[in-house]
NUTORMI-6075 format. One line per 10 residues: their letters; for each residue x, y, z of C-alpha. Coordinates in steps of 0.1 Angstrom, whole numbers, plus 2048, in hexadecimal, padded with zeros to 3 digits. Layout:
<pts>
A	X Y Z ~ ...
</pts>
This chain:
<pts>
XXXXXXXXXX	18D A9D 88C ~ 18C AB7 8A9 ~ 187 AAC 8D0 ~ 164 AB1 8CD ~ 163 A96 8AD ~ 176 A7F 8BC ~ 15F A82 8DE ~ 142 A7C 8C5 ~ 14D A5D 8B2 ~ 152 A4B 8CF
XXXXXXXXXX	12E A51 8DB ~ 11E A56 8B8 ~ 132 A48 8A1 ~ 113 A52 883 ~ 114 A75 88B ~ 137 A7C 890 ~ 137 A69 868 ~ 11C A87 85F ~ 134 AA0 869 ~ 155 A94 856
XXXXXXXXXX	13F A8D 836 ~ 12C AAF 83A ~ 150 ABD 83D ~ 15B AAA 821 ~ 143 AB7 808 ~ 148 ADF 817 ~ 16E AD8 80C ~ 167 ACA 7EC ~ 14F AE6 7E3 ~ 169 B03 7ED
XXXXXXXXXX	185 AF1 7D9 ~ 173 AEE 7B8 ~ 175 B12 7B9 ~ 196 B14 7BF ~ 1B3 B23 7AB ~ 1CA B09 7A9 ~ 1C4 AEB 796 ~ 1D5 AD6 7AB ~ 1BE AE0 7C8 ~ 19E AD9 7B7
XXXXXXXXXX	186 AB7 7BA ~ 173 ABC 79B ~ 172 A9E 77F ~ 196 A9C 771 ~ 1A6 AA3 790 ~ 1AD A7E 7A2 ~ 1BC A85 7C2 ~ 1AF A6C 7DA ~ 1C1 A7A 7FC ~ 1D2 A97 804
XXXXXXXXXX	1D9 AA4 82B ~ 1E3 AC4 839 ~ 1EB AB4 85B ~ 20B ABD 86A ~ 229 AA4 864 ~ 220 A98 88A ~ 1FD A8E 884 ~ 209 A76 868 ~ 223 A6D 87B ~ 20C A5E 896
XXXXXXXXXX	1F6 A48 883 ~ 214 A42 86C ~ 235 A3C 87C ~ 232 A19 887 ~ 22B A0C 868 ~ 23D A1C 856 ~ 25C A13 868 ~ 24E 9EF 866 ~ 24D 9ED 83F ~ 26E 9FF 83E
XXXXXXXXXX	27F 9E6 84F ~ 26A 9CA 83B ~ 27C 9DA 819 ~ 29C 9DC 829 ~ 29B 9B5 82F ~ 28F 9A9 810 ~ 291 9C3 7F5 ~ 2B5 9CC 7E6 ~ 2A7 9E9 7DC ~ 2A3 9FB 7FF
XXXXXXXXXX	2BF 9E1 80C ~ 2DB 9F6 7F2 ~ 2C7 A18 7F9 ~ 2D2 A19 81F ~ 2F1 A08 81D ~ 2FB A21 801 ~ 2EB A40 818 ~ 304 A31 837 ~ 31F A2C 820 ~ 323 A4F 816
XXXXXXXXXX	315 A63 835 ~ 329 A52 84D ~ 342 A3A 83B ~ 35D A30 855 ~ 34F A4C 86B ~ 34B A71 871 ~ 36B A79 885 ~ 371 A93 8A1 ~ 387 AAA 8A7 ~ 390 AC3 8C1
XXXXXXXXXX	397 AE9 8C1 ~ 3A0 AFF 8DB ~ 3A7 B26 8CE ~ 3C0 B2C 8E3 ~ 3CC B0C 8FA ~ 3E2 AEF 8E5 ~ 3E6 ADF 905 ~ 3BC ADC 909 ~ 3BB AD4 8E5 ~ 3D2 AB6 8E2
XXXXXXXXXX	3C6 AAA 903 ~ 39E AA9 8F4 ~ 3AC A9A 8D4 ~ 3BB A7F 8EA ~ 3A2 A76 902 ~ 389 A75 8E6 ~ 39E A5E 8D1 ~ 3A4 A49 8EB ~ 37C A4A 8F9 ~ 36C A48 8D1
XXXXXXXXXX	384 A31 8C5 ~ 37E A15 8DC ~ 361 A02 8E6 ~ 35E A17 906 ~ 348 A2D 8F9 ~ 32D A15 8F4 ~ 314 A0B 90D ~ 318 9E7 8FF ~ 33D 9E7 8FC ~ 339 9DB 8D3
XXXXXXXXXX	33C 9F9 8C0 ~ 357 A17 8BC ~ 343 A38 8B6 ~ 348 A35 893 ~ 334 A15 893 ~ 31F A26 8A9 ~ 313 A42 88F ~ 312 A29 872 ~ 2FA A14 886 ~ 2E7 A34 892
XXXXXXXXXX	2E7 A45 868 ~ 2DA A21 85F ~ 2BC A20 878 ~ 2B5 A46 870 ~ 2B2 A3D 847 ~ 2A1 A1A 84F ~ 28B A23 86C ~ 288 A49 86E ~ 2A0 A4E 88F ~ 2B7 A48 8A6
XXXXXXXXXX	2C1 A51 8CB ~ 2DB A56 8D7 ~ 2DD A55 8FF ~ 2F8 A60 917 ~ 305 A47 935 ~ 318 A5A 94E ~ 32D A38 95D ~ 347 A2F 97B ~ 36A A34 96C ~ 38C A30 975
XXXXXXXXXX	39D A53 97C ~ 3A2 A66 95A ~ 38F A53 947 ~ 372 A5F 936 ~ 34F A53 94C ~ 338 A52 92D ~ 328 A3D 919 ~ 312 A3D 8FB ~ 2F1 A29 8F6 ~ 2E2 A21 8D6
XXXXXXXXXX	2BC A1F 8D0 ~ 2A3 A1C 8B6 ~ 288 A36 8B4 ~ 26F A19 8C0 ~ 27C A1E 8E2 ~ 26B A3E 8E4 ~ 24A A35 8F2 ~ 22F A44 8CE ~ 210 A3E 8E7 ~ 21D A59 8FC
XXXXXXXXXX	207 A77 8EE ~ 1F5 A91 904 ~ 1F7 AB3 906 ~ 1F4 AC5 92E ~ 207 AA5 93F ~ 21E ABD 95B ~ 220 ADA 945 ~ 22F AC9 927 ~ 21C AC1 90A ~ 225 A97 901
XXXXXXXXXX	22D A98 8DC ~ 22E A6F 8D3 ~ 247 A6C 8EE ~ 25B A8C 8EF ~ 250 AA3 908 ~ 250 AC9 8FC ~ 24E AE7 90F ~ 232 AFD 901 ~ 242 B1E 90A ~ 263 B17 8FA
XXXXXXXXXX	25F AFD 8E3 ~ 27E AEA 8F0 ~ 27F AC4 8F6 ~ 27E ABC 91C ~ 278 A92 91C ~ 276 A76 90A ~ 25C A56 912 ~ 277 A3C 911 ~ 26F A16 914 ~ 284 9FE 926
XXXXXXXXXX	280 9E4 90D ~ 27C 9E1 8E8 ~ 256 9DF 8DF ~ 25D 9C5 8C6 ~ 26A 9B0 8DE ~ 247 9A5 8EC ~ 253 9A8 910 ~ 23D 9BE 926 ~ 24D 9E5 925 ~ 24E 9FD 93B
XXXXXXXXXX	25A A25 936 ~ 264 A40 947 ~ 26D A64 93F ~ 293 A6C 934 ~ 2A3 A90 934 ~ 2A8 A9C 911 ~ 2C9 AAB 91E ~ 2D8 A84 91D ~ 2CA A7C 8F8 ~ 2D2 A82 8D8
XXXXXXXXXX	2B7 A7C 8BE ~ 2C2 A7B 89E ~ 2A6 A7C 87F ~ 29C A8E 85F ~ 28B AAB 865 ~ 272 AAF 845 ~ 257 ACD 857 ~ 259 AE6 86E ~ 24D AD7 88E ~ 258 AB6 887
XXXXXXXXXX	25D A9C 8A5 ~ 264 A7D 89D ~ 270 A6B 87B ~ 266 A5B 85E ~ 27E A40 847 ~ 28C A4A 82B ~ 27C A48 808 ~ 25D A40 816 ~ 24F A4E 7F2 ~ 25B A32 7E6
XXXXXXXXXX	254 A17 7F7 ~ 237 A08 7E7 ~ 24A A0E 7C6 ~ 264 9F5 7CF ~ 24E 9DC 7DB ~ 23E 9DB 7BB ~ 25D 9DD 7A9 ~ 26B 9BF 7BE ~ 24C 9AC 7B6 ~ 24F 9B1 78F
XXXXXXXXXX	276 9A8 78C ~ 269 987 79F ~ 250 980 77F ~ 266 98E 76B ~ 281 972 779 ~ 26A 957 77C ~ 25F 963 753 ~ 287 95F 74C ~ 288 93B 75B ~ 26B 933 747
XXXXXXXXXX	280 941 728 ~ 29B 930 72C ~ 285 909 72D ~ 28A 8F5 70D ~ 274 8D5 710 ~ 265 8BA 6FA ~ 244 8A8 6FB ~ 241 889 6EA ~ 21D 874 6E2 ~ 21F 851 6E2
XXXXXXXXXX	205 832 6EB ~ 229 825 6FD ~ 22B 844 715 ~ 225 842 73B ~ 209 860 73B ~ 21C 871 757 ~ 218 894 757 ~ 23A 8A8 764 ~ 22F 8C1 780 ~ 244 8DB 777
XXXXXXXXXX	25B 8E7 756 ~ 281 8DF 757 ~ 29C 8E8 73F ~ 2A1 8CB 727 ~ 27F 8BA 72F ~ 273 89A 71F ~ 24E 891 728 ~ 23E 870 717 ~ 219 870 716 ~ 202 85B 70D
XXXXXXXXXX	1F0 866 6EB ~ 1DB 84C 6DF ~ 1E6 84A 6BE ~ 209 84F 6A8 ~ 225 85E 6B7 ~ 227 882 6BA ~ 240 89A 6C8 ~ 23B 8BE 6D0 ~ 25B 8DB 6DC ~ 252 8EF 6F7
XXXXXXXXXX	253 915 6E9 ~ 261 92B 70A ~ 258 951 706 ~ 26B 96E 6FD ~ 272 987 71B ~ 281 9A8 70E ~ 276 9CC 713 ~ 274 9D3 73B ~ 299 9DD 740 ~ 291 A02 736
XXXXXXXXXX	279 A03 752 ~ 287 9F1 76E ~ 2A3 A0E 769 ~ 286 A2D 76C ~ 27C A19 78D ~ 29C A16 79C ~ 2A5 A3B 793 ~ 287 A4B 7A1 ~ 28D A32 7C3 ~ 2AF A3D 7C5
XXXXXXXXXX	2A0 A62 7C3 ~ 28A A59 7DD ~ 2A7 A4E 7F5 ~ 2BD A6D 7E8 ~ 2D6 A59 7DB ~ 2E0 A53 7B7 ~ 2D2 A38 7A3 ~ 2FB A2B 79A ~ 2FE A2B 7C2 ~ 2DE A13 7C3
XXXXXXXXXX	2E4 9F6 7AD ~ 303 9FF 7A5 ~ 302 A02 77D ~ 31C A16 770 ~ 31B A0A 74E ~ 30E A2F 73D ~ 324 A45 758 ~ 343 A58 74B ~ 356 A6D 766 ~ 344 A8C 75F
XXXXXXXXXX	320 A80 75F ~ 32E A68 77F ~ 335 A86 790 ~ 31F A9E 78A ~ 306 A85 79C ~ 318 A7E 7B4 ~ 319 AA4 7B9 ~ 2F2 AA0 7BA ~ 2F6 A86 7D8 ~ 310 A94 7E5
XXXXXXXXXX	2F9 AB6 7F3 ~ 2E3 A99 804 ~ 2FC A87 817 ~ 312 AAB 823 ~ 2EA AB5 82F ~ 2E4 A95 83C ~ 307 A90 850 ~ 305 AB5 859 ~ 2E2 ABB 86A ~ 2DB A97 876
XXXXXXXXXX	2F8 A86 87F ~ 30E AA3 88A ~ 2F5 ABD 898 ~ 2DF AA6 8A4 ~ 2F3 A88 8B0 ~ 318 A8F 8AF ~ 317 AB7 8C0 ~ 304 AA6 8DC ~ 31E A8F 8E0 ~ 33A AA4 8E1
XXXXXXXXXX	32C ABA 8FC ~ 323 A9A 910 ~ 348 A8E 90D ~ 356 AB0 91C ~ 340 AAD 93A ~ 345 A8F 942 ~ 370 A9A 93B ~ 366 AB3 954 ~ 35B A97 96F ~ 37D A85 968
XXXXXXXXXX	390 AA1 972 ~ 39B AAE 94D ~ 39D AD2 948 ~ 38E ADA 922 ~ 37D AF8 92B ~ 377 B0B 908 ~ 379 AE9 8F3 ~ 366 AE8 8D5 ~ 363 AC7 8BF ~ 362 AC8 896
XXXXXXXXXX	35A AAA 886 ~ 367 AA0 866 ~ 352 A8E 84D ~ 364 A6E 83E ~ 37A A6D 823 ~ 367 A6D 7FD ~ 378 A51 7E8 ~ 388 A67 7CC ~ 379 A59 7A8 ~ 398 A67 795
XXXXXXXXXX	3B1 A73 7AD ~ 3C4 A85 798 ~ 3A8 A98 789 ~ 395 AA1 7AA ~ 3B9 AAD 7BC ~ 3BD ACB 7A3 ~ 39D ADD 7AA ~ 3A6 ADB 7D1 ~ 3CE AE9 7C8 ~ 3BB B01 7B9
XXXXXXXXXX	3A3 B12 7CE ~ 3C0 B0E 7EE ~ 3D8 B1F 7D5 ~ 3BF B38 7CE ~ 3B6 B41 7F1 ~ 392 B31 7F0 ~ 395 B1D 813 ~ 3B6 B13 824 ~ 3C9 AF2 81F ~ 3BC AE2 843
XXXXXXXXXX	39B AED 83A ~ 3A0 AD8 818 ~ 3B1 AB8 826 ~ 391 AB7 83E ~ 376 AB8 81F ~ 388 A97 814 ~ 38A A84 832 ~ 3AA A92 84A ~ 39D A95 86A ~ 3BD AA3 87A
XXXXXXXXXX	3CC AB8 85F ~ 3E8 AC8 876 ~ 3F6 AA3 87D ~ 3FA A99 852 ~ 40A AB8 854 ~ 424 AB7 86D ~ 42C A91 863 ~ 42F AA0 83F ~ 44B AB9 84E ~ 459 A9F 861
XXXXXXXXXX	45F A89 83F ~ 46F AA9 82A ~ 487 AAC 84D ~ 48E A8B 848 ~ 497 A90 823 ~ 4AB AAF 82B ~ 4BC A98 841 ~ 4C1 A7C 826 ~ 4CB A93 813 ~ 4B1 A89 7F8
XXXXXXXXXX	499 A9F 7DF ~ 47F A8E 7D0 ~ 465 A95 7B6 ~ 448 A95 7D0 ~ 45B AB1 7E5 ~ 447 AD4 7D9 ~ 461 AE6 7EB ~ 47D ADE 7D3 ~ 463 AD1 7B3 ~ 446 AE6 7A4
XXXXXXXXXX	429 AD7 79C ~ 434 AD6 777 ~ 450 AC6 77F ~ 46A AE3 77A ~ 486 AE6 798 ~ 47E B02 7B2 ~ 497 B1B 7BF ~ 4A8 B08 7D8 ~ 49C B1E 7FA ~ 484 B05 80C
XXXXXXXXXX	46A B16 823 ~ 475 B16 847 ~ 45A B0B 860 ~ 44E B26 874 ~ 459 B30 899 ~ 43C B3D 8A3 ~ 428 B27 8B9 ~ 3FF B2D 8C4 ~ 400 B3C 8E7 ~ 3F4 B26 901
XX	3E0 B3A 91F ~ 3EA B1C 936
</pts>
């Protein structure tokens, strides 16, 4: 409804019903002429809702519950419990690492990469003092796929000189206050929570509570610079503000699903029941309240003796479709249906990895625009400022961040295409060692130079040297590369 509905269905709430029914009817009459059959409401055509709102107006009425039954299948069904944990495993594993660059400055460079090792590697970094920032983003990927989002938000803190003043807060997106909605309120337009400037678009402040509202204590909220938070979600439409769980298409599925492998276990138990009923004038005529394996109820019969098997029922036939359900859930969480319960039993290392290929372009999307762009980037650039205030010079600084390493299936088989493609030019060797989970490349290398010193020294060649044994195993002319003497200029 527009303003002037919603002014009329508070005041006459008959009328304003006129309207949307009148309107109803004018829609229905222009889409039985449409082209599309999918866009029609004649007869055959049994579409019972269908909204062209933007993603933020069903967010609004949404979002709450939503997050709410989310949660609820997290808890109690193992189908949504394995879907996140799997999501986590392989978007974050033991965490996204950083790791700093400088173009023309070693000095700066091993300086960031220490200060940040030493700040993201301890408990420092956390507000609470429990978590590294590793734990940190597994905690923040495993609210974003259970709950829709995360936040991130920066602490500048007292610190003892040269240490880093910052510290990371982690909150769930129900600390941004959904009720705060209104468009004019000083110049910004309130978007359920986040404040957006109508001229540029850009995020200006967040609504943030000071308690949890599912705590039941009374909250209050104030208004928080979006220069000190980092909100990390999936972005689904353009205009998008705040976030919805994952596989939220599914969620009634699995319910359902959960509820029929309950029957379907209480109809096994059943099966498995072998009891015998016996008729005699000597019985005790007490009935049993419930069937047990290996029953033996007397009753009382009134006449000869009689005795009567209990027949348990067959159960066969359901295992082909609990398997379609858990494959379209697992689509719905963008994961692969082996990663969700785990059955490996018709998977070869070709079929294996061709869909883990499939899941793979989810999880290098997801760990790339949410938890990098949105959480991590922020992060870094937080950390150098607050450097900055400690007296560290990392002017020109930049920070990659290397996903984790990918468990190799076949090692020997998945090495060869990387050899490859470095061999044939297509990406450098750092580059490579980075894609499987070497977040300082330059450091495995130097120690590998410092080991073939060390067998120079010895005296020893070994299979595993490359300088002196091809790949094939054949001996190599004996002229070992010598390292380089040129060394990256330092402007300082």
């Amino acid at each position: 409804m527009n303003a002037l509905e919603r002014i009329l269905a508070a005041v006459a709430p008959q009328r304003a019903l006129s309207r949307a029914q009148a309107r109803a009817r004018l829609r229905m009459l222009e889409a039985n002429a449409a082209g599309y059959d999918a866009a029609g409401r004649g007869r055959r055509n049994t579409w019972s809702r269908g909204s062209d709102a933007s993603q933020n107006a069903e967010n609004r009425g949404a979002l709450a519950l939503l997050r709410a039954r989310s949660r609820d299948l997290v808890r109690n069904n193992p189908y949504a419990a394995s879907a996140i944990n799997a999501r986590v495993s392989y978007t974050v594993g033991d965490g996204i690492v950083p790791t700093a660059y400088h173009p023309t400055s070693a000095r700066k460079q091993k300086l960031a990469n220490q200060l940040m090792r030493e700040w993201s590697q301890s408990t420092d970094c956390d507000v609470e003092g429990l978590s590294n920032l590793a734990a940190m983003e597994s905690l923040a990927f495993r609210a974003i796929s259970e709950a829709g989002e995360a936040l991130f938000v920066r602490q500048i803190t007292r610190a003892k000189r040269g240490k880093i003043p910052l510290k990371i807060r982690l909150l769930e997106g129900d600390y941004i206050d959904h009720t705060k909605d209104r468009a004019g309120d000083g110049g910004l337009e309130w978007i359920q929570g986040v404040a957006i400037d109508p001229v540029t678009f850009q995020r200006r402040q967040y609504w943030l509570l000071d308690a949890h509202p599912g705590d039941g204590k009374a909250r209050t909220g104030k208004p928080v610079s979006a220069d000190g938070i980092a909100h990390g979600f999936d972005i689904l439409r353009p205009g998008q503000v705040r976030g919805i769980p994952a596989g939220v298409a599914a969620m009634t599925r699995m319910r359902n699903l959960d509820d029929f492998n309950d029957a379907r276990l209480e109809t096994q138990k059943i099966a498995a029941l072998l009891g015998v009923i016996a008729r005699s004038d000597k019985g005790d005529n007490v009935l049993p309240e419930k069937l047990e394996p290996g029953m033996l109820a007397v009753l009382s019969s009134g006449g000869d003796e009689d005795i009567e098997t209990i027949t348990p029922p067959s159960v066969s036939g359901q295992h082909e479709f609990v398997i379609e359900q858990a494959q379209l859930i697992a689509k719905a969480y963008g994961i692969t249906y082996e990663a969700l319960v785990g059955d490996l039993a018709k998977v070869n290392f070709t079929s294996g990895k061709m869909g883990r290929t499939d899941m793979m372009l989810n999880i290098r999307a997801w760990r790339k625009h949410i938890m990098v762009n949105r959480m991590l980037a922020p992060v870094a650039q937080w950390f150098l400022q607050a450097a900055e205030l400690a007296g560290h010079d990392l002017a020109g600084t930049e920070f990659m961040w290397v996903a984790p390493r990918l468990e190799m299936v076949d090692a020997e088989r998945e090495t060869k295409p990387i050899i490859t493609q470095v061999r044939s030019g297509l990406g450098s060797l750092s580059t490579h060692m980075r894609t499987i989970g070497y977040d300082d490349p330059e450091a495995e290398l130097i120690r590998a130079s410092e080991d073939f010193a060390l067998l120079d020294k010895l005296g020893l060649r070994l299979d595993c040297d490359p300088r002196y044994t091809s790949n094939s195993g054949q001996a190599q002319p004996d002229n070992p590369i010598n390292p380089s003497s040129e060394e990256r200029t330092d402007d300082d």
